[in-house]
N, C-alpha and C positions, 0 to 999 in steps of 0.2 A: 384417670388416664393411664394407658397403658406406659411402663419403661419398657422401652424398642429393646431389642437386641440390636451389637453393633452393626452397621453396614458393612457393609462391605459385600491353584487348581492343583493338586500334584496332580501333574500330567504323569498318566500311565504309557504314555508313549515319548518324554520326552528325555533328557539324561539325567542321574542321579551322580554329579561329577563323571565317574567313567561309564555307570551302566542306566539304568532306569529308575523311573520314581514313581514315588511312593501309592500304599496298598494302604486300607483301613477302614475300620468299621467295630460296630461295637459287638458284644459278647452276651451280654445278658439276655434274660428269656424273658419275651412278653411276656404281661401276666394283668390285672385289674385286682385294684383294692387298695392300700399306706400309704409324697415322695419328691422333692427335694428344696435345698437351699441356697441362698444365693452367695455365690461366688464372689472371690474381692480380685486383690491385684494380681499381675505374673512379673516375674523381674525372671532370669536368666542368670544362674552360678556358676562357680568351678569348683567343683568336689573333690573327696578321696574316694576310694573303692574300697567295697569289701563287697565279700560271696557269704548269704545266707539261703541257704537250700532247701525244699520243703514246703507244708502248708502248717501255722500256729493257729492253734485255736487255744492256748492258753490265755489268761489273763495279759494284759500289758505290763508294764513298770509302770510305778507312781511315783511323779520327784514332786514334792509340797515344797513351793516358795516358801518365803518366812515373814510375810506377810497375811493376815486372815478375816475374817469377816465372822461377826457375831449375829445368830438366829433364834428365835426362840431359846435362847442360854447358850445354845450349843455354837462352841467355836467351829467356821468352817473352811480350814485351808485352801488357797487357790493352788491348783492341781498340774501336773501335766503329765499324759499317760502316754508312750510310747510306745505304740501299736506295731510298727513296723522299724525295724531297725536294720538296715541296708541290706532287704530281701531281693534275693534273685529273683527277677519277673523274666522269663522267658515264653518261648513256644517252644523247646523244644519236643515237648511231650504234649501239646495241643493244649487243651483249657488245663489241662492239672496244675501247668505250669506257669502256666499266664496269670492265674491269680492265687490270693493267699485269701484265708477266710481265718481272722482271729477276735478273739471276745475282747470288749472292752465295758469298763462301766463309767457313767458317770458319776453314779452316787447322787443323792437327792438335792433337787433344788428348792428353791429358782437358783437361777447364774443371773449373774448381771452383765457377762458376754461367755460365751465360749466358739474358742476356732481351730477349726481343721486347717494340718499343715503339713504342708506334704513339698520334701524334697530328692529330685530325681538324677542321677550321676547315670556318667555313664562311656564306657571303656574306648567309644568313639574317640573321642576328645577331651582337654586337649592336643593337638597334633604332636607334643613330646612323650604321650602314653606308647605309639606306636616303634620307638625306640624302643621301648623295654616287650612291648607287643605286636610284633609287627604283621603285615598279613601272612598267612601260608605260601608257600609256591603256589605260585598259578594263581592268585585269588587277590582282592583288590582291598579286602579289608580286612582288620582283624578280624577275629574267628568270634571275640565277645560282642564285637560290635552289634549294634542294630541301627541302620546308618536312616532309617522311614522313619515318619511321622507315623503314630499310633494314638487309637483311642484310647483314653485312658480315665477310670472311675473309680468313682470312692459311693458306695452304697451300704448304708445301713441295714441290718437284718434284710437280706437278700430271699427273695422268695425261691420256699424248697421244690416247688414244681409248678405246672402253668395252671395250675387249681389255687394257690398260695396268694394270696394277698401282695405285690407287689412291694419290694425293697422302696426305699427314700434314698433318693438321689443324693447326696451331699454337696457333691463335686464330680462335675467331668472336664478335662480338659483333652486336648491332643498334644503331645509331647514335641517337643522341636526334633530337626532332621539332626538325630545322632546328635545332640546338646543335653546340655543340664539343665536343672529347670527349677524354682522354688515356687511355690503357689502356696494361696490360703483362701477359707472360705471363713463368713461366720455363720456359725451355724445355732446363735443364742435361740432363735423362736425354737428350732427342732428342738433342744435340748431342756427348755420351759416344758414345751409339752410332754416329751417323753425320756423325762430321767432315767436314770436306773442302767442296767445292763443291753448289753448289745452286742453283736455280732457282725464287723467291718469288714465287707471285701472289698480289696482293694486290686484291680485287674489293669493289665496292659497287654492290647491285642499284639504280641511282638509274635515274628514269624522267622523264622534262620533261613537261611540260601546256603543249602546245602555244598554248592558249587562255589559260595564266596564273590560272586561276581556285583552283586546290587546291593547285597548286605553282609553280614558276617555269616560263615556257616554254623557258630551257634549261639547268633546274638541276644542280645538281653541288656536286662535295664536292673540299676541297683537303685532302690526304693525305700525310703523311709518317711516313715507317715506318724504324725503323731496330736493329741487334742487337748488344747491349754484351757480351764476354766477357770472362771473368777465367780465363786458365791456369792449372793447378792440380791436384789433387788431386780426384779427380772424388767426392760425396759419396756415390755407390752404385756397386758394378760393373753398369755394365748390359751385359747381354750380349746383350740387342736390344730393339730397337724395334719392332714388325710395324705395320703397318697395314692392319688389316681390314677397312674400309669408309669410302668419303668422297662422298657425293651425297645426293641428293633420289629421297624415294622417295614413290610412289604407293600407291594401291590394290592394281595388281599385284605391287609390292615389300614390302609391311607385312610380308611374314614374306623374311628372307636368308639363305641359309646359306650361309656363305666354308671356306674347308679353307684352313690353313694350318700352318707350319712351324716349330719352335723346336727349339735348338740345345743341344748338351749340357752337362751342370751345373746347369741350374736349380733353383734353390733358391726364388725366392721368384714369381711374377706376378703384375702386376695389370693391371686391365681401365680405360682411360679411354673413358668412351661420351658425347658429345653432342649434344643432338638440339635444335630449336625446330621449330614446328610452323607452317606458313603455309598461305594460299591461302584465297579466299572464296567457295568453295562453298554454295550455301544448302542442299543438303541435308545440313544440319547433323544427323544421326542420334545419338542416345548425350547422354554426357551433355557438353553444348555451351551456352554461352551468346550464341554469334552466328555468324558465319561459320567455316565446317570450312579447314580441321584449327586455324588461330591461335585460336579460340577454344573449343578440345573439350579435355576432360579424358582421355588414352589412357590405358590403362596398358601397358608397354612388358617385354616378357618378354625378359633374357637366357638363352642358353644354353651349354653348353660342353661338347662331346663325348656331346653326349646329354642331359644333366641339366643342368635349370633349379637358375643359380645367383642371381636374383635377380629380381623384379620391383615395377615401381614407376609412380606415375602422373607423366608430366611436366606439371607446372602450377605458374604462379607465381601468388601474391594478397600480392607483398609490393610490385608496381610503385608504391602509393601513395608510399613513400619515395624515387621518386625526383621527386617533386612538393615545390617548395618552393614556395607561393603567393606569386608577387610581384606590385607593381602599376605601369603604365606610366604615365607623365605626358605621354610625349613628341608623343603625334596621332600616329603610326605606325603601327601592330603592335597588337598587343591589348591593352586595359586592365589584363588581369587572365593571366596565366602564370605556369606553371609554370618554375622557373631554370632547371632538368636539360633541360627538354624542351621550351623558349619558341613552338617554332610549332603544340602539339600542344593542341588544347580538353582540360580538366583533369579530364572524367568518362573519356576516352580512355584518359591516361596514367597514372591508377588502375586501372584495368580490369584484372582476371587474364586470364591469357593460355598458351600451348602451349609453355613452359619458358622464358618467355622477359618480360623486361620492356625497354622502349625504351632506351635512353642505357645499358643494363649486357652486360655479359659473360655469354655463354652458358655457364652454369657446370654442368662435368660431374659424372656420375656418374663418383667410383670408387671400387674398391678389390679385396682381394683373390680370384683365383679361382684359387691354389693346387692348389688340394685337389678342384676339379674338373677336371683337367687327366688322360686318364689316360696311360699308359703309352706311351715312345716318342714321335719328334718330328714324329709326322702325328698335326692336332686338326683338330675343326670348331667354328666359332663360330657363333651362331644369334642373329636376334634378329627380336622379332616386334609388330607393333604393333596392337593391338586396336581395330576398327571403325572403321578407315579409309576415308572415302569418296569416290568420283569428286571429280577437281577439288582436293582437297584434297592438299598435299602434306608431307613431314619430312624436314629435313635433316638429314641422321643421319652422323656421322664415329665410328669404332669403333678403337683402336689397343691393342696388348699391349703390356707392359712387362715383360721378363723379366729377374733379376737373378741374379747369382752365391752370394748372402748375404742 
């Protein structure tokens, strides 16, 4: 049986505190072939800031706990490698700056868990940052700010062009309205299958308002991302990871079909599928509550080898919990916000939405397709997205998980 994704609008016409709200959508280039893992909790912090500028493609830092795990003789310390350490994500210079792409390794396993963790700051908030930063003349936010909700992903070895074998999805989340954010995934099966060295990008679609009026004129988000391992006893054999699809698709793309390859012995797969829904098309068609696709209710057909093994609508209506009504005193910022989402007007951050609620974790479908797998280690995956319109697009990541047991 399939794990649902949760149930459950930024209105692009309605306020953003003083101006409008929120824009988003994902980055990454379709592609077929490696792609992703399942995501855990979100809670919501309060950070300090710093500015790291650039793109690293050096190794990470390794800090080894003082505890360790013994392997065939060899001791093996549990690890934590610091991929990102409070990097500027912005738009100001369109994708250069939006994301970082830096190497990391695991080093051999098995792991007996390993998890992605990734923590987001950010110059919005709290509303005593704007003391020491306050907005321009004329303009409603600070200048670092980025006051929207954005997509935001963590993908492994990211494919080099649309001929490339698609990235592995880790983790996507969408970031709360100008808030902080702490998240994790685990990602032990990815890391059984494919130890060794790797290549993180880690992206946030941040955009600047030049004019300062809806968001900062040259907002951004302070990022640090980093992957703790424990050596060990891995808790599944996995015997591969595939990744069948990681991008943004349109109208032309709502229906895919990838061919791919799994290896002998399987005993058990399962299907990780995650999708959120963006882009403010007004020809909203179907059944839609404001702009297409973040606001339309799809329903999303998988297939496998021929035969429909599940389908389901992505939409959330549970985003009101991530609204804790609070109230400002300070003359800053707005009287009245939400904690999870402080730069977001509070009919926004209720609002259902195209799988997706602000400040949380794009939480996927999965589970098992077994028994629609047939014969032999040439399959096709399929997957199709119902009345999809110009303008509108869904970022869709698609990974198998094949197991020995």
């Amino acid at each position: 049986m399939f794990a649902a994704a949760p149930k459950n609008l930024s209105f692009y016409t309605c306020l953003l505190m003083l101006a409008a709200c929120p824009s988003s959508g994902g980055e990454t280039t379709a592609s077929t072939g490696d792609a992703t893992a399942t995501a855990a909790s979100t809670t919501t912090t309060n950070g300090t800031t710093a500015t790291s500028e650039g793109t690293d493609t050096t190794a990470p830092t390794t800090d080894a706990p003082t505890t360790s795990t013994t392997t065939g003789g060899m001791v093996r310390e549990p690890f934590s490698l610091q991929v990102l350490d409070n990097a500027w994500i912005s738009g100001m210079d369109g994708w250069n700056t939006q994301h970082q792409d830096v190497a990391f390794d695991l080093g051999e396993g098995p792991f007996s868990k390993v998890t992605l963790i990734v923590d987001l700051d950010t110059d919005c908030y709290p509303w005593e940052k704007w003391q020491d930063s306050p907005p321009p003349q004329g303009q409603y936010w600070p200048a670092s700010c980025d006051a929207f909700d954005r997509t935001m992903g963590f993908i492994s070895d990211p494919a080099a062009d649309a001929d490339s074998p698609p990235g592995f999805e880790l983790l996507r989340s969408i970031t709360p309205f100008g808030g902080p954010a702490h998240l994790e995934a685990d990602i032990t099966d990815y890391a059984n299958a494919h130890p060794g060295g790797h290549m993180l990008r880690s992206y946030i679609n941040s955009w600047p308002d030049g004019a300062g009026q809806v968001s900062g004129s040259a907002g951004g988000w302070h990022l640090s991302v980093r992957v703790e391992g424990e050596p060990g006893p891995a808790p599944r054999e996995v015997l591969a990871a595939v990744s069948l699809f990681s991008g943004d698709v349109g109208v032309d793309g709502a229906t895919t079909t990838v061919p791919f390859n799994l290896p002998e012995g399987v005993k058990k797969a399962e299907l990780v599928y995650t999708v959120s829904g963006h882009g403010g098309a007004t020809d909203n068609i179907g059944d839609c509550i404001g702009p297409a696709e973040e606001f339309c209710k799809r329903k999303h057909n998988i297939s496998f080898d021929g035969a429909l093994v599940t389908s389901f609508d992505a939409w959330r209506t549970d985003c009101s919990e991530l609204c804790t009504v609070t109230t400002n005193d300070l003359g800053v910022g707005p009287d009245k916000f939400c904690a999870e989402n402080p730069c977001g007007a509070i009919a926004s951050v209720n609002a259902a939405r195209a799988n997706w609620c602000p400040g949380a974790l794009v939480a996927p479908l999965r589970g098992p397709v077994t028994s629609a797998l047939g014969a032999g280690p040439d399959h096709e995956f399929q997957f199709a997205i119902d009345g999809v319109v110009e303008g509108g697009t869904w970022t869709v990541s698609a990974a198998l998980y094949a197991y020995g047991q």
